[in-house]
C-alpha positions as CSV (number, residue, x, y, z in Angstrom):
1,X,2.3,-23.4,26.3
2,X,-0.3,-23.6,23.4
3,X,0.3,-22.0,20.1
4,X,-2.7,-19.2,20.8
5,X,-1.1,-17.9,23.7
6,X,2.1,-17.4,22.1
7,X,1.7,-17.0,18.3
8,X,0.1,-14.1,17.9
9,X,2.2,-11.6,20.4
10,X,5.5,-13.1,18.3
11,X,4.2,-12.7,15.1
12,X,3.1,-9.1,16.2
13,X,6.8,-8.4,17.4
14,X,7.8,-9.5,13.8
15,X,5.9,-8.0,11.7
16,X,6.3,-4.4,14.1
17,X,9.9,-5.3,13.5
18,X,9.1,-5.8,9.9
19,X,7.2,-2.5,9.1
20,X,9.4,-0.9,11.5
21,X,12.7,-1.4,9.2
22,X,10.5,-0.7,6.4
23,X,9.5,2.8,7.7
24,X,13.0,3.3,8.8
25,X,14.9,3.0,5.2
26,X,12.3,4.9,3.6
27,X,12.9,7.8,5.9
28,X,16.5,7.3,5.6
29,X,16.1,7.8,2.0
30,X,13.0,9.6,0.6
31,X,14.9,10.3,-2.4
32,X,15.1,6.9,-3.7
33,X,11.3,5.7,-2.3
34,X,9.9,9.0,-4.1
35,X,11.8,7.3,-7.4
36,X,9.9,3.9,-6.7
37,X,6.7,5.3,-5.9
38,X,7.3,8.0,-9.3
39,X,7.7,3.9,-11.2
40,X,3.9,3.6,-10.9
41,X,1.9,5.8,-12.9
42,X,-0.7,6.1,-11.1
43,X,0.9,7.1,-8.2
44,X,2.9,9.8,-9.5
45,X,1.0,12.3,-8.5
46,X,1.1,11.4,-5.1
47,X,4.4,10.7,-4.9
48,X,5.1,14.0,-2.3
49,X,2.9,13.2,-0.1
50,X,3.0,9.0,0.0
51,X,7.3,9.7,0.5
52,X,6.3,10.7,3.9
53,X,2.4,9.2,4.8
54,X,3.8,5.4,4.1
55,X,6.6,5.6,6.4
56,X,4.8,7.2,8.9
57,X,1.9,4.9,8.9
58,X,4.0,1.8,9.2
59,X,6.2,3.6,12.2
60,X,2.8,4.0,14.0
61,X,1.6,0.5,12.6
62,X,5.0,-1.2,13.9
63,X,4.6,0.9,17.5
64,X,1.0,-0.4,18.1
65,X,2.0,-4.0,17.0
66,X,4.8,-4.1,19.6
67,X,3.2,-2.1,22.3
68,X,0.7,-4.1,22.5
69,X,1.8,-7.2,22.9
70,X,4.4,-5.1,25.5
71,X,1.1,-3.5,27.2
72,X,-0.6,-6.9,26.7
73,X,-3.8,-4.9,25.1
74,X,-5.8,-7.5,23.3
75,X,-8.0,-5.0,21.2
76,X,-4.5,-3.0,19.4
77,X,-3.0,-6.1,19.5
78,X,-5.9,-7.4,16.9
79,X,-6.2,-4.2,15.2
80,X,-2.6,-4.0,14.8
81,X,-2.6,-7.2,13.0
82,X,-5.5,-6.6,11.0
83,X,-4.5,-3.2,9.5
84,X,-1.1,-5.2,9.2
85,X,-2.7,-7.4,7.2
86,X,-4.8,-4.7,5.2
87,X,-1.2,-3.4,4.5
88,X,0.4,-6.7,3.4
89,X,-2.9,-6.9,1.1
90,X,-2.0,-3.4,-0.5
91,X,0.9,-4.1,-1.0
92,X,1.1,-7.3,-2.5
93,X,-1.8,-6.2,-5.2
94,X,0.9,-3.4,-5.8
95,X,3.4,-5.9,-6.1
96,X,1.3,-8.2,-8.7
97,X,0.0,-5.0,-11.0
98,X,3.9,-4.3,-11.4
99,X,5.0,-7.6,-12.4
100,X,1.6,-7.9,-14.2
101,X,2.1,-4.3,-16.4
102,X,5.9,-3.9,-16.2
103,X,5.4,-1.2,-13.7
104,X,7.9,-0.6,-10.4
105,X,10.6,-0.6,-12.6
106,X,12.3,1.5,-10.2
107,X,11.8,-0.9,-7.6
108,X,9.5,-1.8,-4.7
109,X,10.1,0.7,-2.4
110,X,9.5,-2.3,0.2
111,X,13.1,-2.0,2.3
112,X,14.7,1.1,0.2
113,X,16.8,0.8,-2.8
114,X,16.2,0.7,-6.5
115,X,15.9,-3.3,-7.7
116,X,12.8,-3.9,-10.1
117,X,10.2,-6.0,-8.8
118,X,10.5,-9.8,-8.6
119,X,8.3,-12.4,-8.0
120,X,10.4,-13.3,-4.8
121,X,9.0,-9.7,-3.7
122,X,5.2,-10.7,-4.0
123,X,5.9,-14.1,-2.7
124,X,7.8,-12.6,0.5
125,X,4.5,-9.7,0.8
126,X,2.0,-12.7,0.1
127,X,3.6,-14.6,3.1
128,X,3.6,-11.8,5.4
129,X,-0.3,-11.4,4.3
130,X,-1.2,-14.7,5.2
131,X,1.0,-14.9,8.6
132,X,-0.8,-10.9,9.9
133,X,-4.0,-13.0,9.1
134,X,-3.0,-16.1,11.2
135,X,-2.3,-13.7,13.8
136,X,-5.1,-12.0,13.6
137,X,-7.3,-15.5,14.2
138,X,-4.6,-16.9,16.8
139,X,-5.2,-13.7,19.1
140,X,-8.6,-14.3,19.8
141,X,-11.9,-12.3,20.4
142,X,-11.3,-9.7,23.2
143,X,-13.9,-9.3,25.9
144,X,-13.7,-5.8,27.2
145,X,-13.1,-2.1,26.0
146,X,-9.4,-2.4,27.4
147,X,-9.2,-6.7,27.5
148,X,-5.8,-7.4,29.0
C-alpha cells in the first residue's frame, strides 16, 4: 500500500484526535484557558469570547478531519487539513511572539493547565504545522464536487 493512499487519512485521524483533546480540556476548564488567553495582551479583550470560539472551532475542525476520512470525502478531507494547518500556523506564531516578548506567562492554553511557554511548545506546534501540510499534499487533488 503506497504512502498517498494511507498517509493522509492517518494523519487526519491524528491530528482530529489532536485538536479534539485540545477542545476538550479547554471546555473542561474555561477558567484556566481564559487565564492563558488573559497572558497575551493583545488578546485580552477577547478573552470572553475566544474561551468558547477556539474550542469550538477545533471540535468542529477535529469532527470534519475524522469524518472524512470515515466518509471517505476527499474535498473535507483536504480542507480539514488545510484549515488544520492554518491553525498549527496560528498558533505556532502565537507560540514564538510569547517566547519572543515574554508573553503567555500563564501558559499556552494548548492542552489546559497553567505552565509558561517553552520552546518544546513551538517545536511540538511547528511539527504538527509541517505534518497538516504533508497531509494536505499526500491527499491529492479531488476530482468532483463530492470526490470519494
Amino acid at each position: 500500500m503506497k504512502l498517498k493512499a494511507w498517509g493522509a487519512p492517518a494523519i487526519a485521524v491524528f491530528l482530529g484526535l489532536i485538536y479534539g483533546y485540545s477542545a476538550w480540556t479547554k471546555l473542561a476548564d474555561p477558567q484556566v484557558f481564559t487565564l492563558s488567553l488573559e497572558g497575551y495582551s493583545f488578546l485580552r479583550a477577547w478573552a470572553s469570547f475566544l474561551v468558547w470560539a477556539v474550542p469550538i472551532g477545533e471540535l468542529a475542525l477535529a469532527s470534519l478531519l475524522i469524518l472524512s476520512v470515515i466518509w471517505k470525502w476527499q474535498k473535507g478531507l483536504r480542507g480539514g487539513l488545510l484549515l488544520a494547518a492554518a491553525g498549527f500556523a496560528a498558533f505556532t506564531l502565537l507560540l514564538a511572539w510569547a517566547l519572543w516578548t515574554g508573553e503567555g506567562q500563564a501558559g499556552c492554553g494548548c492542552f489546559g493547565g497553567l505552565e509558561p511557554v517553552t520552546p518544546w511548545d513551538l517545536l511540538r506546534d511547528g511539527i504538527f504545522l509541517l505534518l497538516a501540510l504533508a497531509g494536505f499534499f499526500l491527499a491529492g487533488r479531488p476530482n468532483g464536487l463530492l470526490d470519494h
